[in-house]
Phi, psi and omega in degrees: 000119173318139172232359165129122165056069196035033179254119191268139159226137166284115169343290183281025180234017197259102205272326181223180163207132195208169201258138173330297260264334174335151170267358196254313148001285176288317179304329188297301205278017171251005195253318166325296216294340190268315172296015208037035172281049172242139186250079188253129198228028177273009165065016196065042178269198162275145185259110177267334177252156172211104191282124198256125183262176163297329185249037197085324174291151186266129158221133162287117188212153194280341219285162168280158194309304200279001194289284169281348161287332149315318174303294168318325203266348207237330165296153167274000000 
């Protein structure tokens, strides 16, 4: 699934998509970010999405939660 400034997440490796903006949120991706699951892939934008993989990883994104959830619902 496109996420945004040609960065690809594989659909099936995908568990939630959640809104940035939360503190128990930022608190996951700061736990990421110190054990290096963290993935940022917003090009240096504001990070509105927050993708949770299957394997532990974090990933970042500019794009909106509902945005990617579109995606997630309408690619094969």
């Amino acid at each position: 699934m496109h996420i945004g400034f040609n960065n690809v997440v594989l659909k099936s490796r995908i568990i939630a998509v959640v809104n940035a903006g939360a503190n128990p949120i930022r608190r996951l991706v700061e736990k990421a970010k110190e054990s290096g699951k963290l993935i940022d892939a917003t090009s240096g934008r504001k990070t509105r999405s927050v993708i949770f993989t299957d394997a532990d990883f974090i990933v970042l994104s500019s794009l909106q939660p509902q945005r990617l959830i579109e995606r997630l619902e309408h690619e094969k």
